[in-house]
ZAZAKE-999207 format. One record per residue: residue number from 1; residue in three letters; z negated, y negated, x of N, C-alpha, C, O in turn. Coordinates in steps of 0.2 Angstrom, whole numbers, plus 2048, in hexadecimal, padded with zeros to 3 digits. Layout:
<nodes>
     n   res   npz   npy   npx   capz   capy   capx   cpz   cpy   cpx   opz   opy   opx
   NUM   ALA     Z     Y     X      Z      Y      X     Z     Y     X     Z     Y     X
...
</nodes>
This chain:
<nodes>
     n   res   npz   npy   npx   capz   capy   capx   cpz   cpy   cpx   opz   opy   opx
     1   UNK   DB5   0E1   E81    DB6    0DA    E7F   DB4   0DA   E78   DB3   0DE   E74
     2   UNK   DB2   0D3   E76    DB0    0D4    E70   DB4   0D3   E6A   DB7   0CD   E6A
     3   UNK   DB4   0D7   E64    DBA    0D9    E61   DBD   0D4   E5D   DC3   0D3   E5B
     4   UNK   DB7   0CF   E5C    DB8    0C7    E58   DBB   0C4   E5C   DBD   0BE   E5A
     5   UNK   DBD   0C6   E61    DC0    0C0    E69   DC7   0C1   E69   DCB   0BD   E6A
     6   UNK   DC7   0CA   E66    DCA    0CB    E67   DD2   0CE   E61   DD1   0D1   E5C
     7   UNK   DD9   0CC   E61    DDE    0D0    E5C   DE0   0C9   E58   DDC   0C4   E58
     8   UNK   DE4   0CA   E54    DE9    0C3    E50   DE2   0C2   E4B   DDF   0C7   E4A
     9   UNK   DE1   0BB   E48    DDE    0BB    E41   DE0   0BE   E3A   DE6   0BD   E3A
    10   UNK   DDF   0BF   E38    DE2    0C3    E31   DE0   0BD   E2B   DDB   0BA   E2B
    11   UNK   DE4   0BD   E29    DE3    0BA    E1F   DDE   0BB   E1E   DDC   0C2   E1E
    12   UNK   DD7   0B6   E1D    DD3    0BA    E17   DCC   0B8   E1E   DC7   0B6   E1C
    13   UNK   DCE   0B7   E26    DC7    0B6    E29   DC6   0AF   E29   DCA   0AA   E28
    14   UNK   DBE   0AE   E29    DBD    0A8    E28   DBA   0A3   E2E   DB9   0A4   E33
    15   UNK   DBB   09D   E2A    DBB    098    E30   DB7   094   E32   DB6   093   E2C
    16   UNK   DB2   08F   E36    DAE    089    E33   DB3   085   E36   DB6   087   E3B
    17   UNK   DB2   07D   E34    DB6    079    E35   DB3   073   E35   DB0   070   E30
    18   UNK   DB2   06F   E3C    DAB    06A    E3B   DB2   062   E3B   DB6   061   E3E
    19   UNK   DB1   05D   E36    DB3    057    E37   DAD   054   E39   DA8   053   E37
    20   UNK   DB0   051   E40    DAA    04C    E41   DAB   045   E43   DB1   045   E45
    21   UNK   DA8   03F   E45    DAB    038    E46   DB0   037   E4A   DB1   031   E4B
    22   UNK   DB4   03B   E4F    DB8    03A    E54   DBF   036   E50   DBF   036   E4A
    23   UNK   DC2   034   E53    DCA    030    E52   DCE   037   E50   DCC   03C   E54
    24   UNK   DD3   038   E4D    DD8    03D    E4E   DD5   041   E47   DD5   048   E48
    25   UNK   DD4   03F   E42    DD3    045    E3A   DD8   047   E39   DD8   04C   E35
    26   UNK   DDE   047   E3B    DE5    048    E36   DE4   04F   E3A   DE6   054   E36
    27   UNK   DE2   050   E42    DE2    056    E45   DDE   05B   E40   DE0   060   E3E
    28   UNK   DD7   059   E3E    DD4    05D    E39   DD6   060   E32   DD6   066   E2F
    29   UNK   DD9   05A   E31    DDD    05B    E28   DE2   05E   E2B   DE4   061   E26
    30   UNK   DE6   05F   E2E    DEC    064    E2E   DEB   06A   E2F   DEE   06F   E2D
    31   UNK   DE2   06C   E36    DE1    073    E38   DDF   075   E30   DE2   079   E2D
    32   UNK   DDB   072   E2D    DD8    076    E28   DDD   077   E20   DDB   079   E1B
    33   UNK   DE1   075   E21    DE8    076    E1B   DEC   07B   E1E   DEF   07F   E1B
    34   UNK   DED   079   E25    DF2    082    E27   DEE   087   E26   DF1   08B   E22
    35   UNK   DE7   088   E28    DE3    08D    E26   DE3   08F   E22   DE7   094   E21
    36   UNK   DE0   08C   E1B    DE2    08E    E14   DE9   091   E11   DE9   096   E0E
    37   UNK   DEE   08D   E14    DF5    091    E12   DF5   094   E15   DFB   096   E14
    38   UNK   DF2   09A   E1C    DF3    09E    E1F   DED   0A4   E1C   DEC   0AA   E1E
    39   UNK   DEB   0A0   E16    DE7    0A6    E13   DE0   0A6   E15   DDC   0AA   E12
    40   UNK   DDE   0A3   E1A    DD9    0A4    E1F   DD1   0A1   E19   DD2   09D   E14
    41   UNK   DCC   0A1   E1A    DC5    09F    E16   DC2   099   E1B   DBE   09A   E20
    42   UNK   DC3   093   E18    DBF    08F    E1D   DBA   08B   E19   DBB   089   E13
    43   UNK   DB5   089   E1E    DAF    087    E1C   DAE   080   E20   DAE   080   E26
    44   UNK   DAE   07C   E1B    DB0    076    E1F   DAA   06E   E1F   DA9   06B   E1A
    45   UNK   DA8   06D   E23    DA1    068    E23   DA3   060   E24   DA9   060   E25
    46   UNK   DA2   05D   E25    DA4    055    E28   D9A   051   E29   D95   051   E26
    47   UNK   D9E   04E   E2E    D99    049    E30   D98   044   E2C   D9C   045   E27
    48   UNK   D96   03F   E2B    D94    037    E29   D98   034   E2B   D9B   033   E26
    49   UNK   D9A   032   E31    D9F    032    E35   DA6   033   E35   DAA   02F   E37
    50   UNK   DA6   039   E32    DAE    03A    E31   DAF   038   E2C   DB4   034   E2C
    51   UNK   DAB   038   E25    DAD    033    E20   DB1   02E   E21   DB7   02E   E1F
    52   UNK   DAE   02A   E24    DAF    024    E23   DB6   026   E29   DBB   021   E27
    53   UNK   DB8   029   E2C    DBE    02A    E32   DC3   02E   E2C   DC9   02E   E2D
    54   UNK   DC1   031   E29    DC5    031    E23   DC8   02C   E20   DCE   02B   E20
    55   UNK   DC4   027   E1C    DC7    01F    E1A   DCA   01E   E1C   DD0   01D   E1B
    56   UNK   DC6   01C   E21    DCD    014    E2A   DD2   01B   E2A   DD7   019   E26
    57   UNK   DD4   020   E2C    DD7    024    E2F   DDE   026   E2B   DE4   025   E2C
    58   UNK   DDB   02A   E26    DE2    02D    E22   DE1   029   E1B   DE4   02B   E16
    59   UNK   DDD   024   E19    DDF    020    E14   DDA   023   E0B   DDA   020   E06
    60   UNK   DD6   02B   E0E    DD3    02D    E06   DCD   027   E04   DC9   024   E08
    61   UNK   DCE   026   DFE    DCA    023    DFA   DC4   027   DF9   DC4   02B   DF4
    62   UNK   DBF   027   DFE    DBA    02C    DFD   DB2   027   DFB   DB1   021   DFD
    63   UNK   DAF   02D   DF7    DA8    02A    DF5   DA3   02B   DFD   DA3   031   DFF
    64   UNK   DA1   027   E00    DA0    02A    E08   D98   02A   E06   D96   02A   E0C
    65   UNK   D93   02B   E01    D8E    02F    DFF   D8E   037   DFE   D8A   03B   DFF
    66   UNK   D95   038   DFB    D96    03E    DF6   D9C   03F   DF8   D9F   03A   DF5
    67   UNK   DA0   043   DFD    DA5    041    DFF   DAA   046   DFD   DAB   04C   E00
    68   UNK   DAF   045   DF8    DB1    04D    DFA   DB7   04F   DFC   DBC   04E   DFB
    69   UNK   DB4   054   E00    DBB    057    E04   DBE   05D   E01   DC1   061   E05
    70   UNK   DBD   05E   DFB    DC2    064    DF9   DC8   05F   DF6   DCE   061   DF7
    71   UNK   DC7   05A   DF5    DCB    055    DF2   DD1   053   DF5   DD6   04F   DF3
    72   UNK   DD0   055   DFC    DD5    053    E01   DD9   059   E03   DDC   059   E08
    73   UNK   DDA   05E   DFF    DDE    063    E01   DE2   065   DF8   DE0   064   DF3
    74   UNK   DE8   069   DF9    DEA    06A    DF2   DE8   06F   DEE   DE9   074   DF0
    75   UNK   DE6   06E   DE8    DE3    071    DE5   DE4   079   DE6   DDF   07C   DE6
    76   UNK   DEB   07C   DE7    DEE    084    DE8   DE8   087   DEE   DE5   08C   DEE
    77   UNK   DE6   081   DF4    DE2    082    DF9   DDC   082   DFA   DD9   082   DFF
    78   UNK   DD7   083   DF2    DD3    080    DF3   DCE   087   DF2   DC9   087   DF5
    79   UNK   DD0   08B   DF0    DCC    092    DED   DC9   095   DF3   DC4   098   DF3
    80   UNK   DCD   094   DF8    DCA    096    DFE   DC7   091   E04   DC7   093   E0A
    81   UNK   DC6   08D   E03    DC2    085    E05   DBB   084   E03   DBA   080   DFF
    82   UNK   DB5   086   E06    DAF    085    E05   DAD   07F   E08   DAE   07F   E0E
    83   UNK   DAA   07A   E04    DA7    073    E07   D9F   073   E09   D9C   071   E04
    84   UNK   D9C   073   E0D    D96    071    E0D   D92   06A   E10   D95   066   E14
    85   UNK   D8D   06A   E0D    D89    064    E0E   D88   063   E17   D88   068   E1C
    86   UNK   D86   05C   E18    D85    05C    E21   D7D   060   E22   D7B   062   E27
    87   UNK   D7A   060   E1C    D72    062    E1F   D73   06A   E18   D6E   06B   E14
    88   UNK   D78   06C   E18    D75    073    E15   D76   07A   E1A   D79   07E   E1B
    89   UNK   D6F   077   E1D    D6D    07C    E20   D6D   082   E1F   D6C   086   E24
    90   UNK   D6E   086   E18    D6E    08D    E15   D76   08E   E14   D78   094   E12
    91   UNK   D7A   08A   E17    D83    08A    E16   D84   092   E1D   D81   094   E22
    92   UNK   D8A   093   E18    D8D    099    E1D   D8D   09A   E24   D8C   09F   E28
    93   UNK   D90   092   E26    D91    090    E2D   D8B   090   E31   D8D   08E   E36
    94   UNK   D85   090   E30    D7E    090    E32   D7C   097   E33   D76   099   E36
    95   UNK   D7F   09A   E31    D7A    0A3    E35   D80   0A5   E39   D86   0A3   E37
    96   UNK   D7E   0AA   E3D    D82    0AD    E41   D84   0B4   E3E   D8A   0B7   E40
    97   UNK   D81   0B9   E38    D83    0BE    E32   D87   0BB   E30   D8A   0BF   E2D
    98   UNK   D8A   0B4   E2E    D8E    0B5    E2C   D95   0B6   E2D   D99   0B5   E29
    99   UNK   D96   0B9   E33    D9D    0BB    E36   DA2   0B6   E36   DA8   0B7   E34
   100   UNK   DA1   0B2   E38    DA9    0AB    E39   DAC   0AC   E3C   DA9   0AD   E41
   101   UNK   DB4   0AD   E3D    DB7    0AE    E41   DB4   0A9   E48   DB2   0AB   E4E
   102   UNK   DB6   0A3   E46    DB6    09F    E4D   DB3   098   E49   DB3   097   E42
   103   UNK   DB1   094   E4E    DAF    08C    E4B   DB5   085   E4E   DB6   084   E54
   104   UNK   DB7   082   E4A    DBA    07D    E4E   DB5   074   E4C   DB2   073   E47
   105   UNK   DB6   072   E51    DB4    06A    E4F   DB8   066   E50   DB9   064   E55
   106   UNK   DBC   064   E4A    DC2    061    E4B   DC4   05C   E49   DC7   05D   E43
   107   UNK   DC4   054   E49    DC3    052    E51   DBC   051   E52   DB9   04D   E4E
   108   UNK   DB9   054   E57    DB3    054    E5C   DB0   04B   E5E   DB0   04A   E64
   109   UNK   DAE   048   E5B    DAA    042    E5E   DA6   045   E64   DA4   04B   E64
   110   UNK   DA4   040   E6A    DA0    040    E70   D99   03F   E6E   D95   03E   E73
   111   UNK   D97   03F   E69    D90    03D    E68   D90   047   E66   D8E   04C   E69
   112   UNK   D94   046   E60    D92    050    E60   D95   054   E63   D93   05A   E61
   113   UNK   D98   054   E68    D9A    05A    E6D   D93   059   E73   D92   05E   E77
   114   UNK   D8E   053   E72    D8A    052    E77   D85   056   E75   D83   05A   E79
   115   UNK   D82   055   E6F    D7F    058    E6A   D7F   060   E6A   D7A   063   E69
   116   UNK   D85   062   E6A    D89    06A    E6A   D85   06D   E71   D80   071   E72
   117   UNK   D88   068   E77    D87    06C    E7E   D7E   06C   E80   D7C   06F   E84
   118   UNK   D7B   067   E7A    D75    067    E7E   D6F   06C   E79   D69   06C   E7A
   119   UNK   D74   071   E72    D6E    073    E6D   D6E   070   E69   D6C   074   E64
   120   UNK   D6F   068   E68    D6C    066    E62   D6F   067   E5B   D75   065   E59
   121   UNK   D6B   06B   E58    D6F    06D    E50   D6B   067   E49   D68   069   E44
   122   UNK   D6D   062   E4B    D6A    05E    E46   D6F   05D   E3F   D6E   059   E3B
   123   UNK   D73   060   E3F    D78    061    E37   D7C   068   E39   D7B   06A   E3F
   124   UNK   D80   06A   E35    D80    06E    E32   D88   071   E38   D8A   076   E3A
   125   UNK   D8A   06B   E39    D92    06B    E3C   D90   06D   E44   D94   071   E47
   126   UNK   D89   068   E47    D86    06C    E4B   D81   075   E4D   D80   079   E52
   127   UNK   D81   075   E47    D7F    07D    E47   D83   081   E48   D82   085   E4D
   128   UNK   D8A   07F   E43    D8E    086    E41   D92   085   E4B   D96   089   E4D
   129   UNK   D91   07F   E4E    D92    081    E57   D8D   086   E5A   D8E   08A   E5E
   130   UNK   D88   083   E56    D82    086    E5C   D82   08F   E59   D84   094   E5D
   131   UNK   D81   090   E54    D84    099    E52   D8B   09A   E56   D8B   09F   E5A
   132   UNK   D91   096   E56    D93    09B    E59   D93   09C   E60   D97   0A0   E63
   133   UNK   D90   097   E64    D8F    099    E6B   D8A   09F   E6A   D8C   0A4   E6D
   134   UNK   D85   09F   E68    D7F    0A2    E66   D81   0A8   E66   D7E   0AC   E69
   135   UNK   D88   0AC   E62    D8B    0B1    E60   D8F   0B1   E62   D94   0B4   E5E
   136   UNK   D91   0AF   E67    D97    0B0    E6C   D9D   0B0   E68   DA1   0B5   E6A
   137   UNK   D9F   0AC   E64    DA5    0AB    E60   DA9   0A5   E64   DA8   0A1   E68
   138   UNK   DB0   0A4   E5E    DB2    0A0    E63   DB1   099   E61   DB1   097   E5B
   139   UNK   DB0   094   E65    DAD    08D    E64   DB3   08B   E66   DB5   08E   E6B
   140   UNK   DB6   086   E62    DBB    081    E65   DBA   078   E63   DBB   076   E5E
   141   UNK   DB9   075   E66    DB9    070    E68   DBF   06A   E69   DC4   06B   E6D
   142   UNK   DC0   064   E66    DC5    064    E66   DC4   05D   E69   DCA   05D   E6A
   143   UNK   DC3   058   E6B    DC1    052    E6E   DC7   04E   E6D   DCC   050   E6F
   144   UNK   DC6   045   E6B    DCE    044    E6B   DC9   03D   E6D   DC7   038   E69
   145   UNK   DC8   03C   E73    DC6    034    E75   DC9   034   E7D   DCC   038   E81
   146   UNK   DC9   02D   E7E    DCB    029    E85   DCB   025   E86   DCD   021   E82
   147   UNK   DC8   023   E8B    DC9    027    E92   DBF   02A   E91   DBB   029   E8D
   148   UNK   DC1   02F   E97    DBA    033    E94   DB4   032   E9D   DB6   032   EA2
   149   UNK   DAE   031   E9A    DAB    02F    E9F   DA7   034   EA2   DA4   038   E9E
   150   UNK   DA5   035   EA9    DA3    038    EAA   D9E   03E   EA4   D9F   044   EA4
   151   UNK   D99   03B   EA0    D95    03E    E9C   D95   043   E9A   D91   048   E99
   152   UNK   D9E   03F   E96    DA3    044    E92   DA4   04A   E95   DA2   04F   E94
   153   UNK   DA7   048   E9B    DAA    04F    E9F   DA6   054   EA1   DA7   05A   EA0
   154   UNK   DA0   051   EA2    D98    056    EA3   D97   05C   E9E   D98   062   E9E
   155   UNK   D96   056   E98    D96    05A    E90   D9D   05E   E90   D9B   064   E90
   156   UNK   DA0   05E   E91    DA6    063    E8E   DA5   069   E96   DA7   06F   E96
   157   UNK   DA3   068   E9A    DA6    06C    E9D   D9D   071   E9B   D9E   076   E9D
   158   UNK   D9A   06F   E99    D93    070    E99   D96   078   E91   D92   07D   E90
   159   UNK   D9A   077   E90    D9C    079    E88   DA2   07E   E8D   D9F   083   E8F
   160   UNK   DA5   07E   E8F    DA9    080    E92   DA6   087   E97   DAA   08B   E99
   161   UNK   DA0   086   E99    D9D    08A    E9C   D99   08F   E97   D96   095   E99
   162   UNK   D97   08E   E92    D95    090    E8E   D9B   095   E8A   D99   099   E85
   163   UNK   DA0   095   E8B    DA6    099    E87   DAA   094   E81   DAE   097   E7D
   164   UNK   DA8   08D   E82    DAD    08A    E7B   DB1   086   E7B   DB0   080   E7D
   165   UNK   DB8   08A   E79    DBE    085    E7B   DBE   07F   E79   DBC   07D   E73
   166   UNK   DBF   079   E80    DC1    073    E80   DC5   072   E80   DC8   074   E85
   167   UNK   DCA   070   E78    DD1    06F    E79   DD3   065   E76   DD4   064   E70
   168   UNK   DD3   061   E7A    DD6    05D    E78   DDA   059   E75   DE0   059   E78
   169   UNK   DD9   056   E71    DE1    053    E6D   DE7   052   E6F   DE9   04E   E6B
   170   UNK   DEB   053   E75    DEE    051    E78   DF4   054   E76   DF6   059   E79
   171   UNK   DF7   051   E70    DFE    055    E71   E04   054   E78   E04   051   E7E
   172   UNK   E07   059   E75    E0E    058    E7B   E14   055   E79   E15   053   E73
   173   UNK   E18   055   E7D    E1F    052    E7E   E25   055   E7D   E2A   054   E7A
   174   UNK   E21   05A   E82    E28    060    E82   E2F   063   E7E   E34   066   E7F
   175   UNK   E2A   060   E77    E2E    063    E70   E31   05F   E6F   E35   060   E6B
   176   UNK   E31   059   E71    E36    053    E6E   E35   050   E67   E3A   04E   E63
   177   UNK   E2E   04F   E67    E2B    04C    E5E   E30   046   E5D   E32   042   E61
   178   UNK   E30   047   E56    E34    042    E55   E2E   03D   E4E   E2F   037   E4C
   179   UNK   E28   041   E4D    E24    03D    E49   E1C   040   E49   E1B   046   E4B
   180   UNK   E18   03B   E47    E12    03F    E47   E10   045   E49   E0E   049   E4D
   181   UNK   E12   044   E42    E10    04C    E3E   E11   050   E44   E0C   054   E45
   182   UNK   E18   050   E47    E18    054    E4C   E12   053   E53   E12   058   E57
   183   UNK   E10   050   E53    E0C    051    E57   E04   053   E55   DFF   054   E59
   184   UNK   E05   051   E4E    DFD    055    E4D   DFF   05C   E4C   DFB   05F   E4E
   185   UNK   E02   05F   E4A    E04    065    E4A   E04   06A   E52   E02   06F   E54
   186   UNK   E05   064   E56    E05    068    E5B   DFE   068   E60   DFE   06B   E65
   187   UNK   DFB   066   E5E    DF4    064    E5C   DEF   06B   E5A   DEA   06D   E5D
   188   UNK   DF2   06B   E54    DEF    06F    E50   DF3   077   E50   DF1   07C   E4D
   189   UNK   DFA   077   E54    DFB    07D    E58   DF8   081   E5B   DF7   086   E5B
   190   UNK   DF8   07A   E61    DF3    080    E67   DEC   082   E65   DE9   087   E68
   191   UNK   DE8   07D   E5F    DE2    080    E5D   DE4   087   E5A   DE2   08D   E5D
   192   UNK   DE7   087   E55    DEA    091    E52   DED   095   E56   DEE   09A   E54
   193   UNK   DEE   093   E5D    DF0    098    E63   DEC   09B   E65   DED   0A2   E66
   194   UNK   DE3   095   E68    DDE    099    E69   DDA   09C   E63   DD4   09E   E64
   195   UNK   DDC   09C   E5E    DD9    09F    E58   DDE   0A5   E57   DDC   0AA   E53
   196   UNK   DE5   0A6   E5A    DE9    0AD    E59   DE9   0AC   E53   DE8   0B1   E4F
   197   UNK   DEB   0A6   E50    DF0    0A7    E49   DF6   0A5   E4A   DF7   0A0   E4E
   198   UNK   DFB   0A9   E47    E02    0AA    E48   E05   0A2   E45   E02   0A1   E40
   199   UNK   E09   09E   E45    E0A    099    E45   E10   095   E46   E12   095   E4C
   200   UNK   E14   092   E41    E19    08E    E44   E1A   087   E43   E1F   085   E40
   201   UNK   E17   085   E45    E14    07C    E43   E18   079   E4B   E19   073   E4C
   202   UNK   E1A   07E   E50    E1D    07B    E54   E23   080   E57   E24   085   E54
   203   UNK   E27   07E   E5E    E2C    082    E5F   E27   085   E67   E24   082   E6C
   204   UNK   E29   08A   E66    E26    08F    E6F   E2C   08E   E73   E32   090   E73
   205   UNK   E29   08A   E79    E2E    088    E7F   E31   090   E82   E2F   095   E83
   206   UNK   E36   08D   E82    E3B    092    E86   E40   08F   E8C   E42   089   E8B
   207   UNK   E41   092   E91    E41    090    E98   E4A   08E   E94   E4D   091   E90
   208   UNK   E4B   086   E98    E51    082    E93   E55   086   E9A   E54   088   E9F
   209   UNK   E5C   087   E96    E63    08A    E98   E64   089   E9D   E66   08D   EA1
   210   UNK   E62   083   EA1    E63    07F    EA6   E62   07B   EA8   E65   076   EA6
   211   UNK   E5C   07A   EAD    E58    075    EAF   E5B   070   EB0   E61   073   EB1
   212   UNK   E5B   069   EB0    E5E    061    EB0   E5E   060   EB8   E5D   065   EBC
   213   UNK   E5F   05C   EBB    E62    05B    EC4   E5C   057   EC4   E5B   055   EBF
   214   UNK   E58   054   EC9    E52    052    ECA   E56   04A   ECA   E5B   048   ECC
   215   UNK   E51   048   EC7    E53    03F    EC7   E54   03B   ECE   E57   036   ECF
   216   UNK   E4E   03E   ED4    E50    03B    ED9   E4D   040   EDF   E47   043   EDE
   217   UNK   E50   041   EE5    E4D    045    EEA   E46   047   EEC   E44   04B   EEF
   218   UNK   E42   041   EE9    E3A    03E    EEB   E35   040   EE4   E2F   03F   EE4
   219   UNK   E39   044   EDF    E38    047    EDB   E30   04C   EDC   E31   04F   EE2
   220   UNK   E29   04E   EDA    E25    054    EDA   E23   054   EE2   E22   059   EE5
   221   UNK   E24   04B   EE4    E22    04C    EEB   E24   050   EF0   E21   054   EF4
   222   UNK   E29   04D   EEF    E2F    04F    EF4   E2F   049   EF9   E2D   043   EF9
   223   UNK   E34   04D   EFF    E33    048    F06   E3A   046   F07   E3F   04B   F07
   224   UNK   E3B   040   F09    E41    03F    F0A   E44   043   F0F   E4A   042   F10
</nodes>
């Protein structure tokens, strides 16, 4: 097995982190702020695109030429926060020596997961996908659109054959959210689950004391 695949992340391993034009930044801005406070080194790129899904989305007053994303995290977080350019092709996240732990694209637009699945490394948020297919590390993918068309499903499973987690945004219920946040958190749980960081941004279901009585006989396709 391979040993990057494999054992808990440790404080200190490093991450890329792709923002790109998909709906859903708050999933990005909260994965990349647990990282940080979990100690972890993340290297973090954004699209053109996300810019601006930054603006409409969570409200930053960004310069969307010169855009800066260390700015959006708290200064205590920043020491270990590297920002790169979309076309610095000489950035960390672009060679495969550079040892990254894992790549997330968080949230995934359908123009770049298409781009992902077919090769094309035209920026930088694209490369640091295509290394880590390339070196067998873990790709995560995060997709937050609907309804998805044929193409989409093609593309994702096309990635999925290739070894990289498609996890979409789809929070759950289960937990009983009573506000966003909790649902982007739990969002942004299951991504640190398949990254094996230890985490408590949600609660771990546990089988309840006692099942509830079925609402009605015809319940799970049941026959009368």
């Amino acid at each position: 097995m391979n040993t990057e695949r494999s054992g808990r992340a440790a404080p200190g391993d490093r991450f890329a982190v792709g923002f790109t034009g998909g709906s859903g930044i708050a999933y990005g801005l909260r994965l990349v702020e647990v990282l940080l406070q979990e100690g972890h080194e993340v290297h973090l790129c954004a699209t053109h695109a996300a810019g601006r899904v930054l603006v409409h989305e969570a409200g930053f007053q960004l310069d969307l030429q010169r855009p800066d994303l260390a700015g959006l995290f708290a200064a205590p977080l920043r020491q270990r926060l590297f920002v790169h350019a979309l076309d610095a092709v000489e950035a960390t996240p672009a060679s495969g020596s550079a040892g990254l732990r894992a790549t997330i694209l968080c949230p995934c637009s359908m123009g770049t997961l298409a781009r992902v699945a077919h090769g094309f490394s035209s920026n930088l948020v694209e490369r640091a996908a295509d290394v880590a297919l390339k070196e067998g590390r873990p790709l995560l993918i995060v997709p937050r659109e609907t309804p998805l068309s044929v193409l989409h499903l093609q593309n994702m499973l096309a990635l999925a054959q290739m070894g990289a987690i498609v996890l979409p945004a789809m929070p759950g219920f289960y937990h009983r959210p009573t506000t966003v946040q909790e649902l982007v958190d739990f969002v942004v749980g299951k991504i640190l689950d398949r990254l094996r960081i230890e985490h408590t941004l949600t609660r771990r279901w546990q089988t309840p004391p006692k099942s509830p009585p079925p609402t009605s006989p015809y319940d799970e396709g049941e026959t009368p």
